[in-house]
C-alpha positions as CSV (number, residue, x, y, z in Angstrom):
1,X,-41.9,72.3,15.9
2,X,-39.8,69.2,15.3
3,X,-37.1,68.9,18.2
4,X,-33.2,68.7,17.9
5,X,-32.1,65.6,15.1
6,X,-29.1,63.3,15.8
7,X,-25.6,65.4,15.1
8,X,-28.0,68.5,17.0
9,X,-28.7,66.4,20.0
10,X,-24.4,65.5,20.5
11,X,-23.7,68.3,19.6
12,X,-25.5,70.1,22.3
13,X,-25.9,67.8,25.0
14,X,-23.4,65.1,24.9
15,X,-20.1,66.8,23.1
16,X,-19.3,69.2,26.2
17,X,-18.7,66.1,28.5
18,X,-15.5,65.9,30.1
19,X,-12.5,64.0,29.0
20,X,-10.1,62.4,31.4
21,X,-7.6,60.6,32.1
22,X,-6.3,58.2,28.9
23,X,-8.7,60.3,26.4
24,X,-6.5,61.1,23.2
25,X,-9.5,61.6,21.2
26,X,-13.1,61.6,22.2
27,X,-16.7,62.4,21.1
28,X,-16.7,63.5,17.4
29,X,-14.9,60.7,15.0
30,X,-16.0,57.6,13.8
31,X,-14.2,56.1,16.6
32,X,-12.8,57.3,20.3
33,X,-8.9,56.9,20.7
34,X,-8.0,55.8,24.1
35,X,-4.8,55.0,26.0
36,X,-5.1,52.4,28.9
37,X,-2.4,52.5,31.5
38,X,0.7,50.6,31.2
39,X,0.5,47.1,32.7
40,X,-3.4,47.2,33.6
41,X,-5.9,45.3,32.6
42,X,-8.8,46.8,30.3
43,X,-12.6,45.4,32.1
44,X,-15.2,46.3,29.8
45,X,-19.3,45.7,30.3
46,X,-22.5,46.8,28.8
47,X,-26.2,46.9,29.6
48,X,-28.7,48.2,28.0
49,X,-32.4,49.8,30.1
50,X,-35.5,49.2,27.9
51,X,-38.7,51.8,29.4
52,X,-41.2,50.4,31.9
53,X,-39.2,47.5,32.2
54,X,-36.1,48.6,34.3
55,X,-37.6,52.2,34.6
56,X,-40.7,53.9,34.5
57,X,-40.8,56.1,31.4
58,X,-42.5,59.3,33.1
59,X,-39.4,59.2,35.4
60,X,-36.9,61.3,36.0
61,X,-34.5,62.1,33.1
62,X,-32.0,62.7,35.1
63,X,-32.9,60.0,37.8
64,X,-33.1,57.7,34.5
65,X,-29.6,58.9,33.8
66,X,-28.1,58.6,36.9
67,X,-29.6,54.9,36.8
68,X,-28.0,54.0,33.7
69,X,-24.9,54.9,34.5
70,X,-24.7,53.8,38.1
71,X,-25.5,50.3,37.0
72,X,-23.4,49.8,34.8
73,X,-20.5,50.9,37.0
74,X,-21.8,48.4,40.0
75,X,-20.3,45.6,37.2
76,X,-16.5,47.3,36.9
77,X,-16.4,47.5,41.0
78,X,-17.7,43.9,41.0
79,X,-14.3,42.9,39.0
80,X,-12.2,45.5,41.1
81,X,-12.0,47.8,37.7
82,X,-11.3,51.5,37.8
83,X,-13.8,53.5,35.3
84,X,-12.6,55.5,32.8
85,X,-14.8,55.8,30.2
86,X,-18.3,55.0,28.7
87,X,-20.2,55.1,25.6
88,X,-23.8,55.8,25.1
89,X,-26.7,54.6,22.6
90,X,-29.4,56.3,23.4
91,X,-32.8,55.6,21.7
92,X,-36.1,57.9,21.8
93,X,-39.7,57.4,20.8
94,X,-39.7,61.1,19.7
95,X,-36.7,64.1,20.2
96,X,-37.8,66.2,22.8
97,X,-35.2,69.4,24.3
98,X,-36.3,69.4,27.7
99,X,-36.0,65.6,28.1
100,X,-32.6,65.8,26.6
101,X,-31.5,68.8,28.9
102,X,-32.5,66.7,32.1
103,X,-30.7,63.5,30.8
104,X,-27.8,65.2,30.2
105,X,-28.0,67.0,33.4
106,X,-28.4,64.0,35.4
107,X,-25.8,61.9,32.9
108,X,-23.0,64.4,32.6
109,X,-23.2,64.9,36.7
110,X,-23.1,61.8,37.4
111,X,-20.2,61.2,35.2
112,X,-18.3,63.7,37.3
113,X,-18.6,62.4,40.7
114,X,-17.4,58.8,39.6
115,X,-14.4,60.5,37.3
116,X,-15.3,58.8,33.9
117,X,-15.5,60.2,30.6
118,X,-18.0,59.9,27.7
119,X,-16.4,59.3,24.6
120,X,-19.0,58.6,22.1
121,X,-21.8,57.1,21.3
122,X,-25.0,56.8,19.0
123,X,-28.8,57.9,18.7
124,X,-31.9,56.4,16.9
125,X,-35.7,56.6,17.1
126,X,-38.0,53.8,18.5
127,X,-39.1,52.7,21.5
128,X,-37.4,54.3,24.8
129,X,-33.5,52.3,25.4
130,X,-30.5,53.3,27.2
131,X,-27.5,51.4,26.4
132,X,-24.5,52.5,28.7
133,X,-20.8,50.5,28.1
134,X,-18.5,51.2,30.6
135,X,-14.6,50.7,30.0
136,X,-12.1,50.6,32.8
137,X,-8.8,49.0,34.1
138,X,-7.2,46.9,36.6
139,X,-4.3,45.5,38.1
140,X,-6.0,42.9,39.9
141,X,-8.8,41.4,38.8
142,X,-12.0,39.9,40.8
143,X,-13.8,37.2,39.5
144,X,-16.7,34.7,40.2
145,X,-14.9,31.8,39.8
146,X,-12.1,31.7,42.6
147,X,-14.4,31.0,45.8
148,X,-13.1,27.5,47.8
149,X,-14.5,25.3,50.6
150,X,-14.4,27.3,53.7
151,X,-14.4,30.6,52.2
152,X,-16.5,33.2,54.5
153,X,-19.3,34.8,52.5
154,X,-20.0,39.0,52.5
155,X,-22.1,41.4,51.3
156,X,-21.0,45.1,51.9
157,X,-23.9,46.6,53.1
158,X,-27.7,46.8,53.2
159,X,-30.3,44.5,51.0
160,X,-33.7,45.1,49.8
161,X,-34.4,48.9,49.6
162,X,-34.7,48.7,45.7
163,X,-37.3,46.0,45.6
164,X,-39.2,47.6,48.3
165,X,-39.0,50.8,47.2
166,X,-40.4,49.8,43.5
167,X,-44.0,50.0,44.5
168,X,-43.6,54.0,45.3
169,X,-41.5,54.4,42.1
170,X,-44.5,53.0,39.9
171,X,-47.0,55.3,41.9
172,X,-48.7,52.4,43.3
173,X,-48.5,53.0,46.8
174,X,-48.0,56.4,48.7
175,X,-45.7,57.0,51.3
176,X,-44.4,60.5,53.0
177,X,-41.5,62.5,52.2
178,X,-39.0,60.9,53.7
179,X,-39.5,57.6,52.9
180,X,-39.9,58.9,49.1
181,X,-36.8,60.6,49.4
182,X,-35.0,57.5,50.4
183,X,-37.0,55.7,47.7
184,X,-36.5,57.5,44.7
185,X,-32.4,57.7,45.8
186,X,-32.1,53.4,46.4
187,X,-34.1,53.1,43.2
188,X,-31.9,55.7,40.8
189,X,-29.1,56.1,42.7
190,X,-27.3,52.9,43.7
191,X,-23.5,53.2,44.6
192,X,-21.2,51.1,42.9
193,X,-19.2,49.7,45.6
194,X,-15.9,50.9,44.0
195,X,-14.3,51.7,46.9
196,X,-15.1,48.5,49.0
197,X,-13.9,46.6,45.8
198,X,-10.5,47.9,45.9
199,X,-10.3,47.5,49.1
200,X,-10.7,43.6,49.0
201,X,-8.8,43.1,45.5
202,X,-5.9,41.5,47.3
203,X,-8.0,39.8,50.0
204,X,-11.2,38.2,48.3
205,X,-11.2,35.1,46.2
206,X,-14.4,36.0,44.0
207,X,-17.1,38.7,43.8
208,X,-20.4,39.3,41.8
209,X,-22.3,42.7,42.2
210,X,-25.7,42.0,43.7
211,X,-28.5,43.2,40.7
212,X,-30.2,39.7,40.2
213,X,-30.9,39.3,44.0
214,X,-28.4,38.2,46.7
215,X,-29.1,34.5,46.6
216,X,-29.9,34.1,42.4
217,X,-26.0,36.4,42.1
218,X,-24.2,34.0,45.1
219,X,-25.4,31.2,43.0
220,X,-22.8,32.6,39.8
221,X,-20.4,32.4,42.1
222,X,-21.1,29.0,43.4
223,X,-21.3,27.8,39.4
224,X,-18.3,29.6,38.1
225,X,-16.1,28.4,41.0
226,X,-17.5,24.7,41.1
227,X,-18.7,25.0,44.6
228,X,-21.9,25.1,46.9
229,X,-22.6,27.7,49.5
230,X,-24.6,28.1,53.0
231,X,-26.6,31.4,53.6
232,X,-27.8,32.2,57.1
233,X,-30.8,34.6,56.5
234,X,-31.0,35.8,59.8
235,X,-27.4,37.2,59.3
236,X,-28.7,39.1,56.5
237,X,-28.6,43.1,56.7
238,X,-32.2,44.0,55.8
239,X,-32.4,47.8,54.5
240,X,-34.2,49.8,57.3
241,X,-36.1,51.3,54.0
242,X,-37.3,47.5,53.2
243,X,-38.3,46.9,57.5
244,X,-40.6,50.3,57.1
245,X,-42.0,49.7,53.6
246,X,-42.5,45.8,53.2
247,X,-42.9,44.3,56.8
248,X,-42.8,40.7,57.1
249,X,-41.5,40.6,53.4
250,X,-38.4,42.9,53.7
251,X,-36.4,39.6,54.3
252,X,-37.4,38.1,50.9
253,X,-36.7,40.8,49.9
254,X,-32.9,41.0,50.2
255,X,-32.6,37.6,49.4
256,X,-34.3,38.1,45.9
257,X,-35.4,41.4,45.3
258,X,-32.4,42.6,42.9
259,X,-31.2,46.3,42.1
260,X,-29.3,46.2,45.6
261,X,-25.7,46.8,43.5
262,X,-24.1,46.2,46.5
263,X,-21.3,43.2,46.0
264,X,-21.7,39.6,47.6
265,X,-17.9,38.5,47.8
266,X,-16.0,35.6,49.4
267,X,-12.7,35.4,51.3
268,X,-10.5,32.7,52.5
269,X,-10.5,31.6,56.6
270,X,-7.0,32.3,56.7
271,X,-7.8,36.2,55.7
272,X,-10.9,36.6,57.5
273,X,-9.1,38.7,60.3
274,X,-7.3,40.7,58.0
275,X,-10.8,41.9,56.1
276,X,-12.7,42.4,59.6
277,X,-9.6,45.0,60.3
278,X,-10.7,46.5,57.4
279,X,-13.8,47.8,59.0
280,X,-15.8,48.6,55.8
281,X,-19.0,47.5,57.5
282,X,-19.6,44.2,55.8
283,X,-21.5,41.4,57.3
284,X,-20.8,37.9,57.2
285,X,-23.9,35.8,55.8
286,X,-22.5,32.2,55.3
287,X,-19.8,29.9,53.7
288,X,-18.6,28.7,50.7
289,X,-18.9,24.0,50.6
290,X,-18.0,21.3,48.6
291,X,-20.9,21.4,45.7
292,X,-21.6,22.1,42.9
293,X,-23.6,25.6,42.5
294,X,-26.5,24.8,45.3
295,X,-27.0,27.5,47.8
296,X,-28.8,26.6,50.6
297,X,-30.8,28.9,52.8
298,X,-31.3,28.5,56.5
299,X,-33.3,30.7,58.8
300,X,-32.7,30.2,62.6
301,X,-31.4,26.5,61.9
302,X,-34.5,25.7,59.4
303,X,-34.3,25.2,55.3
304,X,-35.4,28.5,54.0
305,X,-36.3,28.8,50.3
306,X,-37.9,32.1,48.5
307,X,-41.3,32.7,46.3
308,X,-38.7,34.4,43.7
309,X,-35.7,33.0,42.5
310,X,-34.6,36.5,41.7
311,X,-35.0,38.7,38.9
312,X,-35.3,37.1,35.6
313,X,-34.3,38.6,31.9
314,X,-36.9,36.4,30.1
């Protein structure tokens, strides 16, 4: 029995989705109509997730979902944006109804707890893609360029869970319940730092969301803003997920291992203090040099450098 075709599979999955704030016409037209706020910015970004190369293709649908989505929102909270709205192309090998119920399950909740609205989209048949664009606003932009000589370098919280974790999520290595728990949620469900971003809008001088791998992301920054920068790795805050699972390696790790989407950001010596006040658990790793786009490791005093200079597209 052939499964649900294209106008079946909005209709019944993707055309009950929510519509929010700025929505004046959504899923169902040629085109969404949408109304930004008055005076804001609009920060738009898109990625697309190709099977059993950014996720395992027996996974989850909803995990898968979750992923997509998740992702994609890490890049608005790296540029301090507030999501609104996405758009989905969705492509499949084959239509399949239970696959479809689980994606939207895992797609449309996920949707909810972040407050964004789907508002169109497309589907097509081939190989196993998941292209999300997200759409949101701001009043005050982050960027990567912006970082200056004697800028303090963040990140906002643990490193290296994802990378450590993608063993278990391939089924190549066995662990117990907990620490599969733990794996599948660093793995599927990163959380965009949205909160943390708004919270240093007024205070940081550049950001980049950490999905290439701390030290390969800290060097767009050090390229965009025409500067060099100085990583202590013993400052780093290693998951507790990476000590258990990779050992010796959890350290690498974080520096490299990607899918973190936590956000490495800079701020000015004069408005150190007033971030620390803050309290919203970030560490201190380093500073921002005169250069132009080195980062240099150092681990208890000595040059450090990685096997992996982070995750690579091609």
């Amino acid at each position: 029995m052939p499964g649900p075709g294209e106008f079946d599979i909005i209709r019944d999955y993707f055309s009950g989705a929510p519509q929010g704030e700025g929505v004046v016409l959504g899923i169902g037209d040629d085109c969404a109509l949408l109304q930004p706020p008055a005076g804001e910015l609009l920060a738009t970004s898109v990625d697309t997730l190709v099977a059993d190369r950014h996720f395992p293709a027996t996974g989850d649908p909803a995990l898968i979902a979750s992923r997509a989505l998740r992702v994609n929102l890490s890049d608005l909270a790296a540029m301090n944006a507030r999501p609104l709205w996405f758009t989905l192309a969705l492509t499949l090998p084959h239509s399949n109804a239970d696959w479809l119920q689980r994606f939207a399950r895992g797609l449309l909740d996920c949707a909810r707890a972040y407050d964004v609205s789907l508002v169109g989209g497309d589907t097509n048949k081939g190989p196993l893609s998941i292209t999300v664009q997200v759409t949101g606003t701001t009043a005050a932009p982050l960027r990567r360029a912006g970082a200056g000589s004697g800028d303090a370098i963040y990140v906002s919280g643990p490193l290296g869970a994802a990378a450590a974790a993608l063993p278990v999520i391939l089924g190549r290595r066995q662990v117990g319940d907990s620490d599969l728990r733990q794996a599948l949620a660093a793995y599927y469900e990163p959380l965009p730092q949205l909160h943390t971003a708004a919270a240093i809008g007024a205070i940081a001088s550049s950001a980049v969301d950490i999905s290439d791998g701390l030290l390969a992301d800290l060097g767009h920054i050090c390229r965009a803003s025409g500067v060099s920068a100085e990583v202590q790795m013993e400052a780093l805050p290693v998951a507790p997920l990476a000590r258990a699972l990779a050992g010796e390696q959890a350290l690498e790790l974080a520096a490299t291992g990607g899918d973190d989407y936590q956000l490495c950001f800079t701020v000015p010596a004069h408005r150190v203090a007033e971030l620390e006040a803050l309290n919203l658990g970030a560490t201190r790793i380093g500073r921002i040099v005169e250069g132009e786009g080195r980062v240099d490791a150092r681990l208890n005093g000595e040059s450090w450098s990685a096997a992996s200079a982070g995750y690579q597209h091609f």
